[in-house]
N, C-alpha and C positions, 0 to 999 in steps of 0.2 A: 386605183383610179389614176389616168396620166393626167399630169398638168394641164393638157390641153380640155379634156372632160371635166376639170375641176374651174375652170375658166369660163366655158360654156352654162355654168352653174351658178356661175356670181349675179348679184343681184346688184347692179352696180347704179350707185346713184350719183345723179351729175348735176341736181339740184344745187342754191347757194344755200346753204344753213344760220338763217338771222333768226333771233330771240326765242332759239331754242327750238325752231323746226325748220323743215325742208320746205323751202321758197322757190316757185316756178318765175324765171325772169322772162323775160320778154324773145330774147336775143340766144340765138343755138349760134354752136360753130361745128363743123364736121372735123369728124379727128378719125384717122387712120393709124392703125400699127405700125412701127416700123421693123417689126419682128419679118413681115411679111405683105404688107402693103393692104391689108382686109379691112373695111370700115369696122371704127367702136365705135359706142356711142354717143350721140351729140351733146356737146358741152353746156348748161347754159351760163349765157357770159353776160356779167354786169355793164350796164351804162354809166353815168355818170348819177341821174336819178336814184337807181339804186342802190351806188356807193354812198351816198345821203341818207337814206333811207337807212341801213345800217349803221352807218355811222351815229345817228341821231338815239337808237334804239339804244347803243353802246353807251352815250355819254350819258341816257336817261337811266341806264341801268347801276351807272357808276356813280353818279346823284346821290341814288334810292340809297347807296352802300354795303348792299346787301350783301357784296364780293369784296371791296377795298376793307373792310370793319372786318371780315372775319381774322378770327386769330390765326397766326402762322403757324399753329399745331394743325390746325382743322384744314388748312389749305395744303398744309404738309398729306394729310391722311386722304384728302380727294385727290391729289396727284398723284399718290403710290397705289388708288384704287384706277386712276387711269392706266397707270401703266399697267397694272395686273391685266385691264379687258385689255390690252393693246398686246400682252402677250396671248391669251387666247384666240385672239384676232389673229395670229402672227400671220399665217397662212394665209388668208385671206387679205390681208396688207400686201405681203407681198404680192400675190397675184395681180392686185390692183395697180401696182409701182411699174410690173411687167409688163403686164399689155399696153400702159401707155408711154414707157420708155424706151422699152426695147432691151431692157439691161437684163443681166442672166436673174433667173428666178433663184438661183442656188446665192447669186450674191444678196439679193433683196433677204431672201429666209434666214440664212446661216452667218449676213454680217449687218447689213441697212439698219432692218426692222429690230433686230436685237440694237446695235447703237443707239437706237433711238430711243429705244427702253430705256438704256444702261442712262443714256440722259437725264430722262424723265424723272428717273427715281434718283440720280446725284441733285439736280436742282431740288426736288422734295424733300430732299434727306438734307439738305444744307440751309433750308429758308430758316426753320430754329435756333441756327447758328450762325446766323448775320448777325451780325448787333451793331450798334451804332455808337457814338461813344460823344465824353461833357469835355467841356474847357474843364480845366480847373478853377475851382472855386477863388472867389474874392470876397474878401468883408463880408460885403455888401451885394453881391450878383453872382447867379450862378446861369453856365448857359451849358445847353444839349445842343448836338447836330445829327439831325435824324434827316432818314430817306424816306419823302415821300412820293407816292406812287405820279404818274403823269398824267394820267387821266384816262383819257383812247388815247391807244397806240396802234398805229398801221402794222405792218408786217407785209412787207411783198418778198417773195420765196421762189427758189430755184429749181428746176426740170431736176440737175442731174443727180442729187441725194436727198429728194425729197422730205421725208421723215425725221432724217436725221436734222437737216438744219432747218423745217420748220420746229420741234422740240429746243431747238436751241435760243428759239427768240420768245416763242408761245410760254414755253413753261418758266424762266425770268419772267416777264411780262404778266404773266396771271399769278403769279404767286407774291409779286411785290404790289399787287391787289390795284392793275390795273385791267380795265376792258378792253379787247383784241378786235380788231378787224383787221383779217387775216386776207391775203389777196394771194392763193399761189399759182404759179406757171401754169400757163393753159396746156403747156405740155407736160403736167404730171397733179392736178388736182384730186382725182381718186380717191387715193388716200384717207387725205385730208378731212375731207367729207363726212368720210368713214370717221374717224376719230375725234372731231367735232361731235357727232354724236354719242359718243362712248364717254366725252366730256361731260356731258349731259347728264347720262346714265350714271357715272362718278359721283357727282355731285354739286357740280359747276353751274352755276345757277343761270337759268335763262337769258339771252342776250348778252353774256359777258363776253363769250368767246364765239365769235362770229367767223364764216365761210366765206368771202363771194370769190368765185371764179369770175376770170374776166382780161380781157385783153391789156396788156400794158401800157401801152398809149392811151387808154380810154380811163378804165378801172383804174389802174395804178394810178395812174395820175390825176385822175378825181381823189382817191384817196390822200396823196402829199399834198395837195395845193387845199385841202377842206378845213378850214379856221376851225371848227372842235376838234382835230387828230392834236396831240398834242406830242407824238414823236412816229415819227417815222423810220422802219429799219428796215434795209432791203440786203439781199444779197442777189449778185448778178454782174452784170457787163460794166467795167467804168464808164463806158459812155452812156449807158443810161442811169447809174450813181451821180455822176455827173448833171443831169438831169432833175434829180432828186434833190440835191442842195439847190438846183435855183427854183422849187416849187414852193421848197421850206422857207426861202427869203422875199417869194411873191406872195404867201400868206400870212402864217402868223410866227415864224422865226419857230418853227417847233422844233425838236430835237433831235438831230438825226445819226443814223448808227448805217452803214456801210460798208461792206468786204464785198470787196470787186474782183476783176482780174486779175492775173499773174503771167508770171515768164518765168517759173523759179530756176535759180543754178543750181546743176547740182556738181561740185567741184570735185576734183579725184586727184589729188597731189598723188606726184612720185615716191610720196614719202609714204604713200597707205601701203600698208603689208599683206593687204585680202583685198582686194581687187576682183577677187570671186564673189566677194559676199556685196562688195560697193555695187557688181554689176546684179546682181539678185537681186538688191534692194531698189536699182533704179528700174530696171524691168518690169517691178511689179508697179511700182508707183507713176509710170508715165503712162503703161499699159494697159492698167487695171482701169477694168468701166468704160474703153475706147480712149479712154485719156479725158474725158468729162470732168474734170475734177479742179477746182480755184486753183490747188495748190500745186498740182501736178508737175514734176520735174521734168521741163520740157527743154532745158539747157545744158548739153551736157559739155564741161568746160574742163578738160581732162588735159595733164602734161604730157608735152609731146612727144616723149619718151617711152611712156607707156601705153597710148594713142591706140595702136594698132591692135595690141595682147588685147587693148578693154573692150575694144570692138568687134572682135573675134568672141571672145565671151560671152558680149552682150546680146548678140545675133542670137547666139545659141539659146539663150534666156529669152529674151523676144517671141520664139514660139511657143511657149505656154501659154501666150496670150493673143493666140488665134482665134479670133470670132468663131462660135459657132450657134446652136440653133440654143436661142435661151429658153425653150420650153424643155430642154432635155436637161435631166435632173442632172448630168455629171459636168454641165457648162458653165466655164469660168469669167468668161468672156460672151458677151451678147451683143446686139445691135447700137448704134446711135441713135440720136431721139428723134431724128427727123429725117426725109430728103433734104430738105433745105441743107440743114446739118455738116450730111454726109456731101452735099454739092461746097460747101464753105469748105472742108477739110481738103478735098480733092484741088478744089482751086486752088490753096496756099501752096499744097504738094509741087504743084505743077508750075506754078511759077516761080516756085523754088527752085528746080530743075531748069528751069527756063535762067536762069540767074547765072546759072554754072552750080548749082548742088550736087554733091555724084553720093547715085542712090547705095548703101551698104545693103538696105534687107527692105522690102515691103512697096511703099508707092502706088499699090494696085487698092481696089475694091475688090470686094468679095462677097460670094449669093451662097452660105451655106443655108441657106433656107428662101427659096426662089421669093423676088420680090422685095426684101429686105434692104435693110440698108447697112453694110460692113465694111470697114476700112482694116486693113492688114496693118499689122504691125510696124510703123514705117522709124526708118533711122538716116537721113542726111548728113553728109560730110564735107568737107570743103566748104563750110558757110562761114560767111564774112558777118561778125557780131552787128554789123549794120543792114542786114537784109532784113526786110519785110518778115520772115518767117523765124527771122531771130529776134525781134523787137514784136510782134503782134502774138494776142495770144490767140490761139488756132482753137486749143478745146477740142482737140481727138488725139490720135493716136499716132502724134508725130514730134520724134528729137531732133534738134538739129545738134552737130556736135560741132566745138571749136576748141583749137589746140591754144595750149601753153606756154611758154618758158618762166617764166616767174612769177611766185606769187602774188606781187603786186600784179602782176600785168592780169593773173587773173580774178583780182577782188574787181580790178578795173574794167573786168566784162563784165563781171555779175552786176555788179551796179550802176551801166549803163543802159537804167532800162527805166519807162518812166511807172514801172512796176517795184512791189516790194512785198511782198506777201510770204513768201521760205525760201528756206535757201539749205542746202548741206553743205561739207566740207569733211572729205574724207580723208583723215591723216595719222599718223603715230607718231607725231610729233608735238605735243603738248602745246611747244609756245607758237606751232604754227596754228593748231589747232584756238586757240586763245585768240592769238593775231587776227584771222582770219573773221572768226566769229564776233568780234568787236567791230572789225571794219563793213561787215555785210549791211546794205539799207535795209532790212527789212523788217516784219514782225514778230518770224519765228526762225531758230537756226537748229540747223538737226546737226552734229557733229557724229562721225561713223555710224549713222543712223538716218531713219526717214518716214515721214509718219507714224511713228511709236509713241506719239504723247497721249494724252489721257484729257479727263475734262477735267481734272483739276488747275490745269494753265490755260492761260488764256486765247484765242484764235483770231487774228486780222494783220491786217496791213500796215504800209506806209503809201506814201507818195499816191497815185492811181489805184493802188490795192484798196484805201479803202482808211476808214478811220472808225473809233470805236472796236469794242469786242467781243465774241460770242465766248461760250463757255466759261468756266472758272466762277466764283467769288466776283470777279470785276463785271461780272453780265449782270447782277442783280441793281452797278450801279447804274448802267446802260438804258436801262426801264426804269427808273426814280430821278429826283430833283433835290438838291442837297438845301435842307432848312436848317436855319439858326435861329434859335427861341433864346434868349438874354431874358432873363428876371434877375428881376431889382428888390431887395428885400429889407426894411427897415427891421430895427433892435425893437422887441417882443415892449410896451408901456409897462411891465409888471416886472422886469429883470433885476 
């Protein structure tokens, strides 16, 4: 059966899912493909009312204890039973991420929806191995420091790797035995939905973990600004993160967790010996997904000596990551998520050009599948570290390149951005490689590498990127509040 017969077959619900069933809201919104421009189904989207309404349902559920009290073996054993229906799902996930992203169906099956697994079951597999730890003892007092839960915690969630970074706030968040209301991108709820109920089925008890779809401006932010959320964690635009910290200081100062935008470098000293493999690795990573990606290496800051060779290279690699039709099982590359989208990437292109950019590869749109929304593989040169398209993050499928002569001068691009979220440095030079990697602002640094980390370290920003952390050990602190218990203990009357 093709993809597209297997889609015509889903049963796809657009309901919000609060205390444990599917809730019709008041409020639809029309959503179109951008695979090919065809109505799907209508969203329904929360008010501010109904961000209440869930919310209330969360903090009574959190009350009762029914989810925060259980033991961390037993929440261990309903999260590795989510992930199991989440892999029988698999297929059906993906289709879900597809039709309302646009992104290739082969990425969602064979990378998304497995990471998000691979997730799901490292936080399960790690909550029995948190542990907390004492002062040392005195005469007379002994004190513990333990993490406890927050209470409600929001989550608002991003269009373009759905799955994966809702599991990255969801499963910390319920496992350190707090209740979730969950707010994701009206351009990629689906999913979600789906899995919320599979929570269910798991084991996850009624109203703990909550759905609402809902507009950003409205939802979201009835959500941050609601005196019972007790932490709020978004991933998304800095300017709407930004956003999000004045919502937490006009309610009740709740806790908030953040990974925003990027501009990441990705630097190519003279000194690197594979130059082949640096431009392999940036092609996939600025190109992959349309370029949709926080972390995406969209600066490439290369010495001007080998400038030319890398770009010659890099052109040649750049075509494996031509849009094409993402219901076709061999497609690597698929749609952006929106017109609006694809109108924001083409704008930046163009007044990049308009700047004096001179185009190396790409610059156009593309209709492998009529109606669609595709942007080509694009690479700009001649940009001045101070243009618009070299400071903003664009979020498609566009580099801009800026030459070298010294490494300071080029730690001194990379970090004049008021971004900081990854960074590479590709060299065979040890103490340059060191240097380099010290001097970078930001959160993560890939040396002769790039996106190769795992969820054992941790993921976020600096500066506008963002604060707080997803994945690792350090996300379980991200969802808790650190208590000190002090006991005072007098000498036994009978000693």
């Amino acid at each position: 059966m093709s993809i597209r017969a297997k889609i015509n077959q889903l049963n796809i619900e657009t309901r919000a899912f609060i205390d444990g069933k599917y809730v019709e809201l008041a409020s639809r919104m029309e959503k179109y493909s951008s695979i090919d421009g065809r109505r799907i189904p209508d969203l329904h989207v929360a008010n501010e009312s109904d961000i209440n309404s869930a919310v209330d349902i969360a903090k009574r559920r959190y009350n009762e204890g029914v989810w925060r009290d259980t033991a961390p073996q037993e929440k261990k054993r309903i999260m590795l039973r989510l992930a199991a229906l989440m892999e029988e799902h698999r297929e059906e996930l993906a289709l879900l991420d597809t039709i309302e992203t646009g992104r290739s169906f082969k990425n969602f099956y064979e990378d998304s929806i497995p990471k998000a697994i691979d997730a799901l079951q490292w936080f399960a597999e790690s909550i029995d191995k948190y542990f907390e730890h004492s002062i040392p003892p005195r005469r007379d007092a002994f004190a513990v420091v333990t993490k406890m839960p927050i209470g409600v915690v929001g989550l608002i969630t991003p269009w373009n790797d759905p799955l994966v970074v809702d599991v990255w706030k969801f499963a910390p968040a319920l496992l350190m035995g707090n209740s979730v209301v969950l707010k994701p991108a009206e351009q990629a709820s689906f999913s979600i939905l789906k899995v919320a109920k599979l929570a269910l089925d798991a084991g996850v008890p009624p109203g703990i973990f909550n759905v609402v779809p809902g507009y950003g401006h409205i939802a979201g932010k009835a959500l941050a600004l609601h005196p019972k959320v007790g932490g709020i964690f978004f991933t998304g635009s800095s300017e709407v993160g930004k956003l999000i910290l004045q919502y937490a200081g006009q309610s009740n100062m709740k806790k908030v967790g953040l990974e925003c935008g990027g501009k990441s470098p990705f630097i190519v000293s003279h000194r690197c010996k594979d130059i082949e493999e640096a431009a392999r690795t940036l092609a996939k990573n600025i190109f992959y997904n349309q370029g949709q990606i926080c972390s995406a290496p969209s600066r490439l800051i290369v010495h001007r000596s080998i400038k030319e060779e890398f770009l010659e290279i890099l052109v040649q690699e750049s075509k494996k990551y031509v849009p094409s039709d993402p219901l076709s099982a061999d497609c690597n590359v698929g749609a952006v998520v929106s017109r609006e989208q694809l109108e924001r990437i083409t704008g930046y292109i163009h007044e990049g050009i308009e700047a004096g950019a001179k185009v190396i590869t790409g610059a156009q749109t593309l209709e492998p599948v009529p109606g669609g929304c595709y942007v080509a593989p694009t690479i700009l040169d001649a940009v001045s570290a101070q243009d618009r398209i070299a400071q903003e993050e664009i979020f498609g499928p566009v580099l801009v390149c800026i030459a070298f002569d010294s490494i300071d001068e080029a730690v001194q691009i990379a970090n004049d951005s008021r971004y900081g979220l990854a960074a590479s440095i590709w060299t065979n030079d040890i103490d340059e490689a060191y240097y380099v990697s010290r001097a970078l602002e930001v959160g993560l640094v890939h040396i002769n590498s790039y996106g190769e980390d795992d969820m054992s370290v941790p993921f976020g920003g600096v500066k506008e990127s963002g604060l707080g952390k997803d994945r690792s050990l350090y996300a379980f602190e991200e969802y808790s509040y650190t208590k000190t218990t002090w006991m005072k203990f007098s000498a036994p009357d009978d000693r």
